[in-house]
C-alpha positions in Angstrom: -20.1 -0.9 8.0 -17.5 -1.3 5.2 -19.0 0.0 1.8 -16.6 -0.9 -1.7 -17.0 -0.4 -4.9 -15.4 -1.0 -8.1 -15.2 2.5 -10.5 -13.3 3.4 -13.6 -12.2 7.0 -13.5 -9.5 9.5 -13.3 -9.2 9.0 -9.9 -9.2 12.9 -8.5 -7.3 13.5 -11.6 -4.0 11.8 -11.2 -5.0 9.0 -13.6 -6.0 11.9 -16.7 -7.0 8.7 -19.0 -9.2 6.8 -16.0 -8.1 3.5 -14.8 -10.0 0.9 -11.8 -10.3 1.9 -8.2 -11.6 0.5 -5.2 -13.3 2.9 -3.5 -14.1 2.6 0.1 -16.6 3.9 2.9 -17.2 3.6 6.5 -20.2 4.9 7.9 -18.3 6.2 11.1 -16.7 8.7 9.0 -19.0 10.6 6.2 -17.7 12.2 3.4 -14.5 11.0 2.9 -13.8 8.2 0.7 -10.5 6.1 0.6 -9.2 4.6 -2.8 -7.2 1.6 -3.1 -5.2 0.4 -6.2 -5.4 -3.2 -5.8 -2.3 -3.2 -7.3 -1.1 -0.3 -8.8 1.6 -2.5 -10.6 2.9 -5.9 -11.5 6.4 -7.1 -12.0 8.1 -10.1 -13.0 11.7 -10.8 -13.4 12.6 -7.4 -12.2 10.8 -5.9 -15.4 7.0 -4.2 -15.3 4.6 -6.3 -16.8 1.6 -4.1 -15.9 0.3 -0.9 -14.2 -2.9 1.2 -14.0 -1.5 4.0 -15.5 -0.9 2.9 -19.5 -2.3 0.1 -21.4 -5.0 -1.9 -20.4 -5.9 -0.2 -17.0 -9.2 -1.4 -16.2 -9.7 -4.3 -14.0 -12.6 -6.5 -13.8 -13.7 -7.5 -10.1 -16.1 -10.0 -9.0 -17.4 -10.0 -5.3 -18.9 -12.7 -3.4 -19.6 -13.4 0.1 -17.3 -10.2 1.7 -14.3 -11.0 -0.7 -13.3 -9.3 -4.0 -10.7 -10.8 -6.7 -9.2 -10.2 -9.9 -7.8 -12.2 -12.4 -5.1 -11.5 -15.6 -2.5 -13.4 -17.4 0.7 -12.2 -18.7 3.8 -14.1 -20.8 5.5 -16.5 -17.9 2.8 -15.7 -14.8 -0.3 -15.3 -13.5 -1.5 -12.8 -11.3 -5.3 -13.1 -8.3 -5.7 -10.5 -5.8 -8.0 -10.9 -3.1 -9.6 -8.0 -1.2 -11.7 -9.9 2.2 -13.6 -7.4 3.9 -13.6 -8.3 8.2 -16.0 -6.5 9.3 -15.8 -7.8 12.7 -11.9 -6.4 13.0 -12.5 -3.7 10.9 -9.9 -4.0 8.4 -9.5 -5.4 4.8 -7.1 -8.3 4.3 -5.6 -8.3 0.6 -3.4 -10.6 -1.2 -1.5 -11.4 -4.6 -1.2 -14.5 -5.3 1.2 -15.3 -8.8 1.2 -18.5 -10.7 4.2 -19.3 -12.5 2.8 -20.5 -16.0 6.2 -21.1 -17.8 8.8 -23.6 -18.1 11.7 -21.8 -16.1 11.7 -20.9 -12.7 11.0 -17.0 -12.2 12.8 -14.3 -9.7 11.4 -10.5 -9.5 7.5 -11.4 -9.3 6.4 -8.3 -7.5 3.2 -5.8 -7.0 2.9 -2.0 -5.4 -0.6 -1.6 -3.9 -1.6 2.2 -3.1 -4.1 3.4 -0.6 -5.2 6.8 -1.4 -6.9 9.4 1.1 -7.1 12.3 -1.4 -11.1 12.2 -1.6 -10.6 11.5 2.9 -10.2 14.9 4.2 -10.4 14.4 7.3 -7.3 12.1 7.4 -5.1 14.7 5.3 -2.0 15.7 6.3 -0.6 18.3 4.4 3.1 18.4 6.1 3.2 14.7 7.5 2.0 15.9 11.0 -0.6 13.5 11.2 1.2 10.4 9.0 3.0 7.5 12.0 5.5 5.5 11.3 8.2 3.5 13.3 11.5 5.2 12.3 14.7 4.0 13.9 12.9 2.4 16.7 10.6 5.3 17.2 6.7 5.6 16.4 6.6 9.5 14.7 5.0 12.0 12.4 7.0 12.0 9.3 6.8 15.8 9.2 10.0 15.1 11.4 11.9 14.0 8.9 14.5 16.5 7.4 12.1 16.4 3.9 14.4 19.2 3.0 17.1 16.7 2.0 14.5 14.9 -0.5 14.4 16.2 -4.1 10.6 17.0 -3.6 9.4 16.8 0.2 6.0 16.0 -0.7 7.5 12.6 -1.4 9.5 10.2 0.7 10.2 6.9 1.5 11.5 4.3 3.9 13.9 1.2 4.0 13.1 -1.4 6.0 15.9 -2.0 9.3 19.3 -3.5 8.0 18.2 -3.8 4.5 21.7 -1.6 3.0 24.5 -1.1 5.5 25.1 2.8 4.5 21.5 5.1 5.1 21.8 7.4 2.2 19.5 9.7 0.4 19.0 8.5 -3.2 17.1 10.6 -5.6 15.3 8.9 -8.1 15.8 9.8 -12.0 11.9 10.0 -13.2 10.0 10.3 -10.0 11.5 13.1 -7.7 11.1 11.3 -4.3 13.9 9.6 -2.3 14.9 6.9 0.5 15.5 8.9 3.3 18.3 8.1 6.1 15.6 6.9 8.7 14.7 3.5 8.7 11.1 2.0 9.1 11.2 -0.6 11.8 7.4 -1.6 11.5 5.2 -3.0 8.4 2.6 -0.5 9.8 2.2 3.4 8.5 -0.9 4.9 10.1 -2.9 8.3 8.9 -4.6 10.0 12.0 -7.5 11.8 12.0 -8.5 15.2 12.8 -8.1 15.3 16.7 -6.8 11.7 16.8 -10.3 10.9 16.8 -9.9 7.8 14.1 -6.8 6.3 12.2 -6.6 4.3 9.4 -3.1 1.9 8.5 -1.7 -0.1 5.7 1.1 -2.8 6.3 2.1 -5.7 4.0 3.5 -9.0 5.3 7.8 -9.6 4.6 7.7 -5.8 4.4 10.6 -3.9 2.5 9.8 0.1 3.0 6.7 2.5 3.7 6.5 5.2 1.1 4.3 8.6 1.5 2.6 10.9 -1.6 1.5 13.9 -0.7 0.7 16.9 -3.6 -2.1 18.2 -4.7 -3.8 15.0 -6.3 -2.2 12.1 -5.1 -2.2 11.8 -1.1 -1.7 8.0 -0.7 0.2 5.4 2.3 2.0 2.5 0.8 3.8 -0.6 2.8 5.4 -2.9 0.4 6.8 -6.1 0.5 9.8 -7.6 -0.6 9.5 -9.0 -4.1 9.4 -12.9 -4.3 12.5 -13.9 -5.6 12.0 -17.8 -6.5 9.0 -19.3 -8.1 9.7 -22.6 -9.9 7.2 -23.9 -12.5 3.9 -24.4 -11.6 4.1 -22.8 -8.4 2.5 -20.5 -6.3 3.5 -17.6 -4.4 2.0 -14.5 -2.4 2.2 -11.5 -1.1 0.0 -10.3 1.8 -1.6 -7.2 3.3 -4.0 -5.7 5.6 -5.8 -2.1 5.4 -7.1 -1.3 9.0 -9.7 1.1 10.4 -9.8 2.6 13.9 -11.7 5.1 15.7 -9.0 5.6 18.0 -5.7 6.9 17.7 -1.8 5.6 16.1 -1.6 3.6 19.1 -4.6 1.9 18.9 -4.2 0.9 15.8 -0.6 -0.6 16.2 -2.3 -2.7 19.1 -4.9 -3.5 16.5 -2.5 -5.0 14.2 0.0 -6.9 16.6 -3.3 -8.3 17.8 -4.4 -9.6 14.4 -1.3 -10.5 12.7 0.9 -11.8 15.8 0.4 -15.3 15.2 0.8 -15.5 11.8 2.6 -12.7 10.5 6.7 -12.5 10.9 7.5 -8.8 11.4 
């Protein structure tokens, strides 16, 4: 059984004023919890229009019949996301789904959803050594990764295959992370389990790179898409993702996904 529920707090500290979390339970696995930013923050036209970390941070959710949503409105767009438990796959299908409420045609409409295991100890991985992912055509622990060439190891993401023609390590001003040279060849990045005795994934639809957190408060897996880039007026536009729980391995959980999403997801 899938448990959520909706709670405003500093979320293990990394949110010091509080914001919204989703937190979530399986009874398969007790004591730990997962936390999911449902998103963690909205763009539009390139620019941030929203995020759970300064402002208005709290989110109101209403649930009904297995499916959460929230609603907000901002100058030129309008944001739903939709969290539908499966209980019968085992895995949470999410979505946001923006409204373009002005007169011009909008570019840059965007989200970042996080998926936290800080309060899941069982599933930490301190070093990357239990964290999958699909790097140049091959499914590895990210504690292979040269993390030495990123400006804090703890912190590293992945391009998407053929995205820029040169792989380069680019360090980011405000945030010390960075793209490393390896790219992700796979929507999917998996957490295992102690023992490989259970796994959980997140992977978004049209993805663009997998990105990994991992200090002292703030342990999360992210898979994000591409941003949609044309939205005339009145129109409506999403972006889609799935959170998946396994009891077995990484490998069992990539044959969990290409089994739900392989006839109606493009890879």
């Amino acid at each position: 059984m899938i448990r959520i529920r909706a709670e405003n707090k500093a979320y293990d500290l990394h949110r010091p004023n509080g914001c919204t979390v989703l937190t979530i339970e399986l009874d398969q696995w007790p004591g730990n919890e997962f936390g999911l930013w449902l998103p963690e923050m909205v763009s539009c036209e390139g620019g941030r229009v929203w995020n759970n970390w300064k402002g208005d941070v709290l989110q109101t959710w209403s649930s009904q019949n297995h499916e959460w949503s929230w609603r907000k409105s901002f100058k030129d767009c309008a944001i739903t996301s939709t969290l539908r438990v499966d209980p019968e796959a085992s895995c949470l299908w999410y979505s946001h789904q923006f409204k373009n409420t002005s007169e011009q045609t909008l570019s840059g409409l965007d989200t970042q959803t996080c998926f936290h295991l800080v309060n899941a100890p069982e599933f930490i991985s301190i070093h990357g050594e239990r964290i999958w992912a699909c790097l140049d055509g091959v499914w590895t622990t990210t504690d292979k990764v040269p993390r030495c060439e990123s400006p804090d190891p703890r912190r590293v993401s992945f391009l998407g295959k053929g995205i820029r023609s040169e792989r380069t390590v680019i360090p980011y001003n405000n945030f010390l992370s960075a793209t490393m040279p390896e790219q992700a060849c796979h929507p999917l990045i998996v957490a295992e389990r102690f023992g490989a005795s259970g796994s959980v994934g997140i992977a978004c639809r049209n993805f663009r790179s997998l990105f990994n957190n991992n200090d002292c408060i703030l342990r999360c897996i992210h898979s994000e898409p591409f941003p949609i880039d044309c939205l005339p007026p009145g129109e409506r536009a999403e972006q889609q993702g799935v959170i998946l729980f396994s009891e077995g391995d990484h490998t069992k959980m990539v044959e969990d996904f290409e089994r739900l999403t392989g006839s109606i997801w493009d890879k």
